[in-house]
N, C-alpha and C positions, 0 to 999 in steps of 0.2 A: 519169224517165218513171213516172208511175204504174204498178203492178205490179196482180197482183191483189186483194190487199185493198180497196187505193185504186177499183178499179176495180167491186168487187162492192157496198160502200159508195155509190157514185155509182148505179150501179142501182135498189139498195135504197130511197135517198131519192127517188127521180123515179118512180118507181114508184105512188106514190101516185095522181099528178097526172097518168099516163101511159095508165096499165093502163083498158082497157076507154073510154076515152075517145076524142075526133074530134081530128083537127089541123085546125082550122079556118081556119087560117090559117098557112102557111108561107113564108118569103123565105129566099133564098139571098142575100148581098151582094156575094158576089165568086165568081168563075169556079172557084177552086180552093183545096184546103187545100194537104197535103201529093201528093195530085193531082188532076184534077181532079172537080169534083161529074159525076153522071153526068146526060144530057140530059133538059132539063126538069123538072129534080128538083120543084124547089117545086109545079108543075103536079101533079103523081104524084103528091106526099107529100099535095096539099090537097083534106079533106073524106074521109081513108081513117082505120080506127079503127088502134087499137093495143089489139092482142089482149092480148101478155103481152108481157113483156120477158122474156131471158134475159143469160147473161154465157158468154163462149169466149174462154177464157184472157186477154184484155186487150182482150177486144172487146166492147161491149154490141149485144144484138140486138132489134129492135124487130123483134118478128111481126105483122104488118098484114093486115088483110082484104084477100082477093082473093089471097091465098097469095105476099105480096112480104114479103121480109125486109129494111129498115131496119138498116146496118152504123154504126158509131159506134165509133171510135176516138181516146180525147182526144189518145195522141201526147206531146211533152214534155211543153207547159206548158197543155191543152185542157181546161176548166171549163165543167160545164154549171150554167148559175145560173139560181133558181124564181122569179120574178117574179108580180104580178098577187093575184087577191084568191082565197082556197082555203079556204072556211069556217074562215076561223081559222087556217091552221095557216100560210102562207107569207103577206107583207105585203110588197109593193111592192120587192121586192130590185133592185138596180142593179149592174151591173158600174161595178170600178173604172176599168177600161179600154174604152170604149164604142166607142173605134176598131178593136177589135179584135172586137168582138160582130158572128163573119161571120153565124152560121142562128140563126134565132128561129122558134119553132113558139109560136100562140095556139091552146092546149087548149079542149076543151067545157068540162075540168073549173076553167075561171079561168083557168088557171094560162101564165105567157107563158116559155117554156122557150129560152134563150137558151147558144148555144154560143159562149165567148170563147176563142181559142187566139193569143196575144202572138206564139207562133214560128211556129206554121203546120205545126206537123209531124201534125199531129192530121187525119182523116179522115172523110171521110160515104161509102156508097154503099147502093145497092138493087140485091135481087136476088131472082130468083124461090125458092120453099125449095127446090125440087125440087132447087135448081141447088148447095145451100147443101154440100155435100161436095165440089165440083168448084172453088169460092170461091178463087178465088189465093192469099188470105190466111188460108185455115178448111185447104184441103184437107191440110196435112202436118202440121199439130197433132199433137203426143202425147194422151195423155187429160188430164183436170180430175184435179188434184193431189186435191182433197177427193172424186173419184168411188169406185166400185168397182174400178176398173181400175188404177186406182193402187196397187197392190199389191208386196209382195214379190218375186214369181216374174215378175212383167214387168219392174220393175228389174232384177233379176238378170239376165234374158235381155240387157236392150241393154246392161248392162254387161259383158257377157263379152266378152274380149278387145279392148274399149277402151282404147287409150291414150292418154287423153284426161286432164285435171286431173279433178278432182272438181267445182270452181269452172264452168268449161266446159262439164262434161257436162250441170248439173240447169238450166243456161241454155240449152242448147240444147229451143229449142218442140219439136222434133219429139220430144222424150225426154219431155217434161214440157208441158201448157201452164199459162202465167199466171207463172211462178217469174221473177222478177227478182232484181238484186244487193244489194238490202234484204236479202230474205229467205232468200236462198240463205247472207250468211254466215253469217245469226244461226241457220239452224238444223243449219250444220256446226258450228256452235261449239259448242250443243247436244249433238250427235252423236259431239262429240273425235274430228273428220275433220278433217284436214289441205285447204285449198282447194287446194294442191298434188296431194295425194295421187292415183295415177293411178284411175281406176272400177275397171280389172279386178284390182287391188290390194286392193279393200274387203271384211273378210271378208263373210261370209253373214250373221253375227248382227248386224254394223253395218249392214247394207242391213236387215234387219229395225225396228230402231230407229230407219234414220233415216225411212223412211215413215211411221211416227207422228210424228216429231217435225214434219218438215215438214207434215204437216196439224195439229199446235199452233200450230204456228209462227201460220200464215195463219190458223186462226180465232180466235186472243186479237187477231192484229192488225184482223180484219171488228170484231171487239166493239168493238175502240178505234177502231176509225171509220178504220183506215188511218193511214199516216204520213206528215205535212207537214214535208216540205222543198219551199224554193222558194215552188213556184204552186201545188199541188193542195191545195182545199180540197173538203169534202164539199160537197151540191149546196144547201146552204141557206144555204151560207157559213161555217160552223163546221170549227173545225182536227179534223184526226186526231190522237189522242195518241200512238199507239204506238210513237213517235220517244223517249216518256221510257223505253219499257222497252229501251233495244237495249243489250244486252251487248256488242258488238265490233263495229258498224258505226258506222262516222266516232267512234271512241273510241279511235284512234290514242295510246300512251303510257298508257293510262288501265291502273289493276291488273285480270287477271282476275278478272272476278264469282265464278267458283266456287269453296267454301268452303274445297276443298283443292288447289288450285292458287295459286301464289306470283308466276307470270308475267304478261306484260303484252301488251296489245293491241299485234299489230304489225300495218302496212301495206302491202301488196305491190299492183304493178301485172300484173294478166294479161287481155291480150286487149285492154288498154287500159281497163281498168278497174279502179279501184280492191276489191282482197280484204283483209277487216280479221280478223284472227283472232289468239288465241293462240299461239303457237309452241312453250309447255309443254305443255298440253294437248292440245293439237290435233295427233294423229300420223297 
């Protein structure tokens, strides 16, 4: 599932061709993603502008005039691809999969914005802003990993007397939002945190450290455009590279990177997902 680089990345690009522009034209092709669209969507969405786009931890938000917010959720395998003609900058893009091309939005600005999602776990909805705190899916959020809130003294608090892994704890949204299983090992490994290791275990100067690291972590990987495995491509069809810098995810056997450690990348199952880390370094 795309995480949040992946996700802030995909923003980024559509953005262009989004921001300040009309949907002039919208279809819906089928009744539901992952649930279903909400009523008369195309109707709603056709001839209202797009203010600004935002991003809430793995959700892109389209703020639309008339005070409706526009939810977007790509889900596993969900691609939004730029089609049509954009001074230049996007040419004629096709999905590879055109049976699976459910929402197409025709912008003022050219540009024919196409949502492809293969598995269907991926998501549309609107909702008024007022209502945007009360949102099923917005309201339990923790804060944005790269905010202000993200700090020290707030980890510290939810991590007091959690016994929880450490793996566990920074996947949980309501702790964090946007952190996925990319980036949660690569920046315990960073950290010489154990995915094991319990939260109320962690001293004070390693919860210090690892809130800078995990906001490195996520913005070398926005730079590198995010990491493609699978199906996520950025929104103009080009890969994300950050998959060449990972230290310990899916590098199972491989030597540790760090220059004084001798160990090797091992692989544990928790929660039903795969944890890749060190087991020298990582205590």
């Amino acid at each position: 599932m795309p995480e949040l680089p992946e996700v802030e990345t995909v923003k980024r690009g559509i953005a262009p061709v989004m921001e300040g522009f009309r949907i002039d034209r919208a279809e819906i092709r089928r009744p539901d993603l992952r649930w279903p669209f909400p009523n008369n969507m195309a109707s709603r969405l056709q001839g209202r502008q797009v203010l600004s786009l935002r991003r809430r931890g793995k959700y892109i938000l389209a703020d639309l005039d008339k005070a409706e917010v526009m939810l977007i959720h790509l889900g596993m395998s969900g691609r939004i691809l730029i089609g049509g003609e954009v001074a230049g900058m996007f040419k004629n893009g096709k999905s590879e999969l055109p049976q699976h091309d459910h929402v197409q939005f025709q912008m003022s600005s050219g540009a024919i914005l196409t949502f492809n999602d293969p598995r269907r776990f991926g998501a549309m909805d609107l909702y008024r802003l007022e209502e945007e705190d009360q949102h099923f899916l917005i309201k339990k959020m923790g804060p944005e990993p790269l905010s202000n809130a993200f700090q020290e003294d707030y980890l510290l608090e939810c991590m007091s007397g959690r016994r929880v892994p450490m793996k566990a704890f920074l996947l949980d949204q309501k702790v964090v939002a946007g952190l996925g299983n990319i980036y949660v090992c690569e920046a315990l490994w960073r950290a010489g945190l154990s995915p094991r290791r319990l939260a109320m275990n962690v001293p004070k100067k390693k919860v210090r450290s690892l809130v800078a690291i995990i906001r490195d972590v996520l913005l070398e990987a926005i730079e590198a455009g995010g990491s493609s495995l699978r199906d996520y491509r950025q929104a103009d069809g080009a890969l994300g590279y950050f998959q060449h810098n990972f230290a310990v995810y899916d590098q199972e056997g491989q030597p540790c990177r760090k220059s004084d450690c001798d160990g090797h990348v091992s692989r544990i199952v928790q929660s039903g997902r795969s944890s890749f880390f060190c087991g020298t370094c990582q205590r």
